[in-house]
C-alpha positions in Angstrom: -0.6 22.9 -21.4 0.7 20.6 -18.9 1.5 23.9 -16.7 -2.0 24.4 -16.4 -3.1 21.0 -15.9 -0.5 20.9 -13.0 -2.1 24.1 -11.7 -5.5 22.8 -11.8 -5.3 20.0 -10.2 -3.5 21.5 -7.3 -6.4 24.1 -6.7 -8.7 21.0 -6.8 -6.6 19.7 -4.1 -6.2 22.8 -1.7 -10.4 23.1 -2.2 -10.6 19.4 -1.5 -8.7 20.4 1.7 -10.8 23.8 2.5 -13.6 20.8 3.0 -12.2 19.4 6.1 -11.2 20.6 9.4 -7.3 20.4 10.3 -5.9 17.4 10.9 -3.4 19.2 13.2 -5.2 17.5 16.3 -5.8 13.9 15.1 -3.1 12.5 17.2 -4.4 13.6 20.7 -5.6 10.9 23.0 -8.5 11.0 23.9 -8.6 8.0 26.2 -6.8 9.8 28.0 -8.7 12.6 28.0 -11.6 10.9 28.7 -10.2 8.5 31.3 -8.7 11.5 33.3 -11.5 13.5 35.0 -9.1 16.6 35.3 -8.7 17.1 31.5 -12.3 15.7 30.7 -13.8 18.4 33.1 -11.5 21.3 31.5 -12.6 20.3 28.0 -16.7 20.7 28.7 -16.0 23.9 30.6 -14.6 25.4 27.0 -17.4 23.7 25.2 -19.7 25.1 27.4 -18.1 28.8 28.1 -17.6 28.0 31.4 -13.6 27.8 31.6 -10.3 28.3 29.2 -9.7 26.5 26.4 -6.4 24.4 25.3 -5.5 25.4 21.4 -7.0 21.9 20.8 -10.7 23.0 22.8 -10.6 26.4 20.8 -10.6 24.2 17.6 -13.3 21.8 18.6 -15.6 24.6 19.8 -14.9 26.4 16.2 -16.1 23.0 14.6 -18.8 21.6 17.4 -21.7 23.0 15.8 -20.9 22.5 12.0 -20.0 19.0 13.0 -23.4 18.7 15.2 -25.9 20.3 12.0 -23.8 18.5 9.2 -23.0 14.9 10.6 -19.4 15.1 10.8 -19.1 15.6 6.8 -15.7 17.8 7.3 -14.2 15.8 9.5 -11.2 12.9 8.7 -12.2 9.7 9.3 -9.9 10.0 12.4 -12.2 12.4 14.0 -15.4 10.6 13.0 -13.8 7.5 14.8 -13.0 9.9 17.6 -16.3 12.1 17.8 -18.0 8.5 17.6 -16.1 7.5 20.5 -16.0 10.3 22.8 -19.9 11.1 22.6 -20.7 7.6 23.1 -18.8 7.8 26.3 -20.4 10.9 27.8 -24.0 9.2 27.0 -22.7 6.6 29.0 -20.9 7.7 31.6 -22.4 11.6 32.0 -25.7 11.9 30.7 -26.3 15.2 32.3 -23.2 16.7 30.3 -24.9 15.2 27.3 -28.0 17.2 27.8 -25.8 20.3 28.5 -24.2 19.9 25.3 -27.2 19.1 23.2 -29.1 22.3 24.9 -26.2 24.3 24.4 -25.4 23.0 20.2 -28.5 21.7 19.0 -31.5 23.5 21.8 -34.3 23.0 19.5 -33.2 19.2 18.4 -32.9 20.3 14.8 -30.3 18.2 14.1 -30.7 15.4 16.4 -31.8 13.1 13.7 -28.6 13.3 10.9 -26.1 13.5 14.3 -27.8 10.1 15.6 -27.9 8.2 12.2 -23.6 9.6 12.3 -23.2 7.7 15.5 -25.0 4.7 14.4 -23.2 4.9 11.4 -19.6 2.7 11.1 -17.9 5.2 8.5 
């Protein structure tokens, strides 16, 4: 009996899992990314098809558009930090790559309304 119960709960954990994206990339810096036009540059040219993508950009542009339509609900809190951060940055600083990436992810503004209450939102 406790076999089972043992077994249970560890496919309750590895479906709690499923429900998130990888943690793999949590560490990466994006201040650095986004402070270093170089880097910046390469990783909207893989979100927008328009250049290569690192193993990190190949991960992000699986998970863009789930993130975009679902508010972030797979991501760690890490990444919700960081998605917060990064977008808020590129209204700021490059509102034309903004629009590119809305028209690109969300191009009839389905979505706009559950991704803007996520970037209000503090958690």
């Amino acid at each position: 009996m406790k076999c089972i119960i043992i077994i249970g709960l560890a496919l309750i954990g590895i479906c709690s899992s499923e429900d998130k994206y990888t943690d793999r990339y949590d560490d990466i810096n994006v201040d650095e990314i986004l402070s270093n036009k170089r880097l910046f540059t390469s990783y909207i040219k893989c979100l927008m098809d328009q250049g290569r993508c690192t193993p990190e950009g190949k991960t992000l542009k699986v998970h863009v558009t789930d993130a975009i339509q679902n508010s972030c609900s797979k991501c760690t809190e890490i990444q919700k930090t960081k998605a917060r951060k990064v977008v808020n940055y590129i209204r700021e600083n490059n509102k034309d790559v903004w629009d590119e990436l809305i028209k690109k992810y969300d191009p009839k503004d389905e979505f706009k309304e559950k991704y803007e209450a996520f970037l209000k939102s503090n958690f």
